[in-house]
N, C-alpha and C positions, 0 to 999 in steps of 0.2 A: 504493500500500500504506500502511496506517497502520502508522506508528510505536510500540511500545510500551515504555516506560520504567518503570524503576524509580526508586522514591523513597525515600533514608534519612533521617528524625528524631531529633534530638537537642536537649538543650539543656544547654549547657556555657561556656565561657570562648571566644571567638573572638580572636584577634591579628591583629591588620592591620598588614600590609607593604608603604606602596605598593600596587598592584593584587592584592598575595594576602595570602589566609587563613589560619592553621592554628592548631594548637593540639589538643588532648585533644577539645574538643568537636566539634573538625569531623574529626578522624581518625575519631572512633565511626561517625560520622554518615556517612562515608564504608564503612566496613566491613559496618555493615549495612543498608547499602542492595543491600549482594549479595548478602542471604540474601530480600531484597522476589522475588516476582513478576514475569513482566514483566506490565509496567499497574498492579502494586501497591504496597503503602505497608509497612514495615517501620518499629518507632519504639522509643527505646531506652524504658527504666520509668520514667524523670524525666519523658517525655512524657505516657506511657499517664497515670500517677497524676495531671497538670496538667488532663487533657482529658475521661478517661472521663467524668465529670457533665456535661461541659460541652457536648461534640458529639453529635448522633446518629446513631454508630457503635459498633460494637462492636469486639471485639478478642480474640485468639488468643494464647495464652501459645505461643510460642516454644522457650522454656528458657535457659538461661546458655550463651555463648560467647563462647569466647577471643580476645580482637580484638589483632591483631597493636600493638606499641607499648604496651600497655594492661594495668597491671600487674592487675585483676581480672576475672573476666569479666563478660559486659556481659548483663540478662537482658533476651531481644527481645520482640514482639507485633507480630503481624500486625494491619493494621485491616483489619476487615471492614464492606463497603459492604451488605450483607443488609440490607434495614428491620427481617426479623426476630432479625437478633441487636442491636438497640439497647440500649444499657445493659449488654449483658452480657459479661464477662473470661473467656473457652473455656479451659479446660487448666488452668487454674492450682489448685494442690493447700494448699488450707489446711493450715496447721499446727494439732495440735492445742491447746489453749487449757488450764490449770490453769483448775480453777471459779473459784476466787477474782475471776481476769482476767473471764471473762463473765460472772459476775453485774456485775463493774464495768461492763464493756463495754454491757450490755444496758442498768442507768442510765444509763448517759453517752448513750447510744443513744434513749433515751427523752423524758429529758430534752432533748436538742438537737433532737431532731424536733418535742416541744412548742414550743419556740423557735422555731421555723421557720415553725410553722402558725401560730401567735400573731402573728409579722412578717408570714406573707405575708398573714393573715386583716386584720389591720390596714391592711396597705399599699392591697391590690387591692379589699376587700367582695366584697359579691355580683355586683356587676357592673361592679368598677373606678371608679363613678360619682367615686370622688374625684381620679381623672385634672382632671375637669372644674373643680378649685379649684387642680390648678396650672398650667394653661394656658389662655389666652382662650379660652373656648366660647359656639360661635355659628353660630344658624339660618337658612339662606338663604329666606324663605317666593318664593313662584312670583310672579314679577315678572307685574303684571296687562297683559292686553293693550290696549293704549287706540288701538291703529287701528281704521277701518271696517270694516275687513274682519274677520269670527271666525277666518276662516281661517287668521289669523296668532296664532292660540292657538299653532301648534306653535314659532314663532319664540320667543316669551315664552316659553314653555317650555324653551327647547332653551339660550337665554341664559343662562340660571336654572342648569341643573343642568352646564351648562361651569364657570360663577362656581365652585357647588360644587365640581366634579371639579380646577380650579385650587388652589381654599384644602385640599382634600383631600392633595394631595403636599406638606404643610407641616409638618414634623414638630411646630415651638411653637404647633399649632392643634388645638382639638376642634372639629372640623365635622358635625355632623348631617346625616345623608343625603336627599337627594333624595326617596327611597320615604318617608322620613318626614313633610317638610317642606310635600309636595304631598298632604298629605292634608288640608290647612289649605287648598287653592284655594276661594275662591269662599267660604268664609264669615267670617263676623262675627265676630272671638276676638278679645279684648286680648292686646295685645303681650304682656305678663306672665304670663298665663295659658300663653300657645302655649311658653313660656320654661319654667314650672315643668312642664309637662307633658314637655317635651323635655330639661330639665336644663340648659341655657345660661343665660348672661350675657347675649350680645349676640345680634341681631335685625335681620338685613337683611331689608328690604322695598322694593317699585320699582314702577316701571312700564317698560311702553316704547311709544313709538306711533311707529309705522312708515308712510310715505308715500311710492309711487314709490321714490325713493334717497335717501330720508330718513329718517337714525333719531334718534330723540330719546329718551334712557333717563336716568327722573326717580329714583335712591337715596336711601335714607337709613340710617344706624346706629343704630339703637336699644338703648341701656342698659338692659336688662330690669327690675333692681332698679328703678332711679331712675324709668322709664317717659319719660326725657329722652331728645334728641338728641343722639346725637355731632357727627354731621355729615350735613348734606344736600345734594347738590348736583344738578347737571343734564349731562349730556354728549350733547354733539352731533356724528353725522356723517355720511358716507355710507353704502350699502352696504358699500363695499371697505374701509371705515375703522373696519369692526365688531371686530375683533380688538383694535385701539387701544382701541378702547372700555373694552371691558372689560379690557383693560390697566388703566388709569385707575380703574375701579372695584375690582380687587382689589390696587394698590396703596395704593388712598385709605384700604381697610381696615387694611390691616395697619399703615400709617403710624399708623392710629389708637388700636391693639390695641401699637403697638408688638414688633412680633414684627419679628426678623431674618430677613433668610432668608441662608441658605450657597448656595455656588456653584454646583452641582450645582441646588439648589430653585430658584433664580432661572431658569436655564437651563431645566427642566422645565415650568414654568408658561408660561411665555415661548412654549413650542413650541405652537403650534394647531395644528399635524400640516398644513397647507393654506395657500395665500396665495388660493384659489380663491376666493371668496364665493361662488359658484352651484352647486360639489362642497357648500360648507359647510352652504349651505342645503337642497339633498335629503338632508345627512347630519342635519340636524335632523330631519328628515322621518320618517327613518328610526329615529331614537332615541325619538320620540314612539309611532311603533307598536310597536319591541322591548318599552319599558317595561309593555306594555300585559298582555303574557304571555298572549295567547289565538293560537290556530293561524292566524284570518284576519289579524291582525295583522303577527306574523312575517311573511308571505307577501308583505305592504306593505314591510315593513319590508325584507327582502330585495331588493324591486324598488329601493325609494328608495337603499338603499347601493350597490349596482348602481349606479345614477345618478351619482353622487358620486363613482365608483370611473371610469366612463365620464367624468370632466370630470376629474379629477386624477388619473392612473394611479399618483400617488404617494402616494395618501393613507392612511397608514398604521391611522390608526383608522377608517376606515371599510373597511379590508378586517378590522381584528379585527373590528368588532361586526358584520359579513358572517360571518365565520366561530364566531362567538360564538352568532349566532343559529339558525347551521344546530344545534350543538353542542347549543343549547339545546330545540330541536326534536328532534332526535334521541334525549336524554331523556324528550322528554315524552309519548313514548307515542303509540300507530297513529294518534288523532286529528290528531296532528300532521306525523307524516309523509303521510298523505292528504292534506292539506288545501295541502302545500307542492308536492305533486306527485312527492316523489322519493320511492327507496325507500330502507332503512338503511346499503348501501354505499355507494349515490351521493352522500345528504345528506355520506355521514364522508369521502370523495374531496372533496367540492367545499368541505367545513370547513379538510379538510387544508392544500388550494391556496393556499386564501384565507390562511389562520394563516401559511403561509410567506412569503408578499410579505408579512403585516404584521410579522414581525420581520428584515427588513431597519430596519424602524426599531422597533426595540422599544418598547411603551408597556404600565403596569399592566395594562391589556384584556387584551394580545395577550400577555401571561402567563398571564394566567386563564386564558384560551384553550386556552393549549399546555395548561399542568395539566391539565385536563379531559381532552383527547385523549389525551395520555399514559396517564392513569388507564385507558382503554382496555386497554392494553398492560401493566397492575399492574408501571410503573416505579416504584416509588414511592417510590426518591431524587430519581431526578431531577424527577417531581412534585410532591415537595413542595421541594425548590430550586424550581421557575420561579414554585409560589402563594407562596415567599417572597420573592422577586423583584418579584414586584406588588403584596406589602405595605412592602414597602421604597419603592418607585417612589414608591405613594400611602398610606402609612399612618394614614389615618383615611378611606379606599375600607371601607364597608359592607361590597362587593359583595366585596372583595379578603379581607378578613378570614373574611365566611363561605364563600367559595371553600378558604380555608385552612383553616378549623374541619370543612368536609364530608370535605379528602383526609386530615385526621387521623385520622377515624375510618374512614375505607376504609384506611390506611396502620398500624389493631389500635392505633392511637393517642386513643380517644375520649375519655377525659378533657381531653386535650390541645383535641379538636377542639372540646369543650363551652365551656373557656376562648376558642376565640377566635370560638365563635358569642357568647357573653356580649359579647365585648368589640363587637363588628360591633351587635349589639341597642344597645349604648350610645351607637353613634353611630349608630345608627336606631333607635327603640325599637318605631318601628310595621313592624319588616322580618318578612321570612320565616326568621328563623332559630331561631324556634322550631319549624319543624319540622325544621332541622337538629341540635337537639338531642334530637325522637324519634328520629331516625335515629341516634345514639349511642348512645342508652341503648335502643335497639332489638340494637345491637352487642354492647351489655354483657350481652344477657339478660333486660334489665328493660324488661318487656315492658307492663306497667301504666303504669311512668312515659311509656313511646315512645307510648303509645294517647292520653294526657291532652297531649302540647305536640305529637304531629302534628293531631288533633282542632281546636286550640285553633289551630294554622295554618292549614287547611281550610276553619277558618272567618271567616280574615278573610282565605285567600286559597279561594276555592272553585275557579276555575279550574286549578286546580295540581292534576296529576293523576300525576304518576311516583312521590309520595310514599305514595298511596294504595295501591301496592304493598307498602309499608314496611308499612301498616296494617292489607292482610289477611293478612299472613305473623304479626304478633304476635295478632290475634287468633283467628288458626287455632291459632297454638301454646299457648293459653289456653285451648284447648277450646269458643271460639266461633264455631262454623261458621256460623252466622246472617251474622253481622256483615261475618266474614271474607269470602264468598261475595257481600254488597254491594259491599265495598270492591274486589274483586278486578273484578268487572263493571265498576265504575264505573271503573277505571285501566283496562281492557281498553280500552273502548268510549269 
């Protein structure tokens, strides 16, 4: 049976005696925790007035009661977990106001709101870009493959966007994503150019060539301003001693950037989730076709994590991005689910399974992951806890950010969500989250602006089809049956 408890808040004066407590603040706090719920939260008005801006919860006026010891009485609030009452104080009866006071009220009111917009307009711009002048910011471009074989493109690859997804859970770092960085494979761009384009400082570039049990991975740091070296060096070793490797290279960065990391950060980077080299390598296999986002892809990609999961039955991110992919599939519409073989229950059964062995070891992914499924089930506290979960893990994860910018606005929250599609763009600029911001202001009603940034997504991702639903719903409600009855074909089919 579960247990269910109540919980009383307060904040007051505590006295410590040896192993006990008391005093005025903890006798409240005791008292109305009787009038809590069982499972729920009761909190005196020194709490609510500390928190209400602060959390996203809402709260239930109570009334004044007489708490024994306690010479006034104490006025209570329920907190309520509803997404839809966030922000907002139930029950409570304003007093009425002399004009004098609200006309004051309303300037003061006005005025400190102009305050506000003016700081945060200052602080954050359009798109927070000035994050990127007070902390090192830097581009990992796709380390070139220099063995004989092509084959080992997906190795060079898979190197590449680990380095990333490491320097990613670094809070004193702006990292530019992967979907953006590999868009620059295989051609000719000066350092400084691929810099101003993506907004960074600094510039990792490599190589690797790989032989038998041989790897050899050639680095360097590039100073974007200056077009100078930081530092260049070379690392050698074997297969099994590839983790090391790249140990080595994402400490040589930050040695050089200067960035600390805390205790938690060092631990997290540290983890490769596998000691396996031959799990690690079909799990590269496998990220190389997820990344791909078309349905025969996935289908690869699902067998290679499969593989991975078959050689390390403990490898925790390779059962998220297993479960991540089904997830991803299962959004994307009948093309996708034919193409994988299963149909919409099974796909959500075999995503479920997976997501479960991967948070015996929790990682950003296997956050995302849950979010998403959950959203199924419109939990949508607890979903937007795990997508903030996996921006905490990796906060400058793209993929983590616009995870959290999409359950915002499925959670009646879009402006919220537009903010952290902006921020996820900043550290991708070439991502998919412009069309998570038609999808917001598709929410909002504004149905002109949701047709112009899904459009403008479409088109530089055309494969991406679940959004095209988004697109004949606003153009039907526009009175464009034309358009709407393309878009709607094309998401079907």
């Amino acid at each position: 049976r579960k247990m269910q408890f109540r919980i009383g808040i307060n904040i007051g004066d505590v006295v410590q005696d040896a192993d006990r407590i008391y005093g005025d603040g903890v006798n409240v706090a005791a008292r109305i925790e009787g009038l809590a719920e069982p499972g729920g939260i009761c909190i005196s008005r020194g709490v609510c007035d500390h928190v209400k801006k602060k959390l996203k919860l809402g709260f239930e006026y109570l009334g004044e009661h007489a708490v024994k010891n306690i010479s006034e009485p104490v006025r209570v609030y329920k907190v309520l977990m509803d997404s839809r009452n966030v922000g907002k104080v139930l029950g409570e009866k304003k007093r009425p106001l002399k004009t004098k006071w609200v006309v004051f009220s309303a300037i003061a009111i006005i005025v400190f709101g102009c305050m506000i917009l003016l700081l945060y307009t200052a602080k954050t711009g359009p798109f927070d870009r000035e994050l990127a002048e007070e902390v090192p910011s830097i581009a990992v471009l796709p380390f070139i493959n220099l063995s004989n074989d092509p084959e080992q493109e997906y190795f060079s690859d898979g190197m590449t966007d680990d380095i990333i997804t490491d320097l990613s859970k670094i809070s004193g770092l702006m990292v530019i994503s992967s979907n953006s960085t590999f868009t620059y494979k295989g051609k000719e761009i000066k350092i400084p150019v691929i810099a101003k384009e993506l907004g960074v400082k600094y510039v990792l570039e490599g190589s690797i060539r790989r032989a038998g049990n041989e790897v050899r991975i050639n680095a360097q740091l590039i100073d974007a301003v200056t077009d100078h070296h930081i530092w260049a060096d070379r690392f050698d070793g074997k297969n099994e001693n590839i983790f090391d490797l790249q140990d080595k290279i994402t400490e040589r960065i930050l040695s050089a950037l200067s960035v600390k990391l805390s205790d938690p950060e060092r631990k997290v980077i540290t983890d490769t989730g596998t000691d396996n080299f031959f799990a690690y390598d079909e799990y590269l296999k496998g990220m190389n076709h997820m990344r791909k986002f078309t349905p025969k892809d996935y289908v690869k990609a699902i067998e290679y994590f499969e593989k991975a999961i078959n050689l390390d039955q403990n490898f925790s991110q390779a059962y998220a991005n297993l479960a991540y992919t089904y997830i991803s599939a299962l959004q994307g519409g009948k093309r996708f689910w034919d193409e994988i073989g299963k149909d919409f229950p099974t796909a959500r059964l075999l995503a479920r399974y997976n997501l479960e062995l991967a948070m015996k070891k929790p990682t950003s992914r296997s956050y995302q992951a849950f979010a998403r499924m959950e959203l199924f089930k419109r939990n949508f506290s607890r979903v937007i806890d795990y997508a903030e979960h996996a921006v905490a893990i990796a906060p400058n994860d793209a993929d983590a950010l616009h995870n959290l910018g999409r359950i915002m606005v499925f959670a009646d929250n879009p402006v919220e969500g537009i903010k952290n599609f902006k921020r996820s763009i900043m550290l991708d600029p070439l991502n998919k989250s412009t069309g998570g911001i038609g999808f917001a202001y598709f929410s909002m009603g504004d149905y002109e602006q949701a047709i112009k940034y899904i459009e403008k997504h479409l088109k530089d991702y055309p494969e991406t089809y679940a959004i095209r639903g988004n697109l004949a719903s606003a153009y039907a409600l526009l009175g464009n049956d034309i358009k709407a009855k393309k878009a709607f074909k094309e998401f079907w089919t």
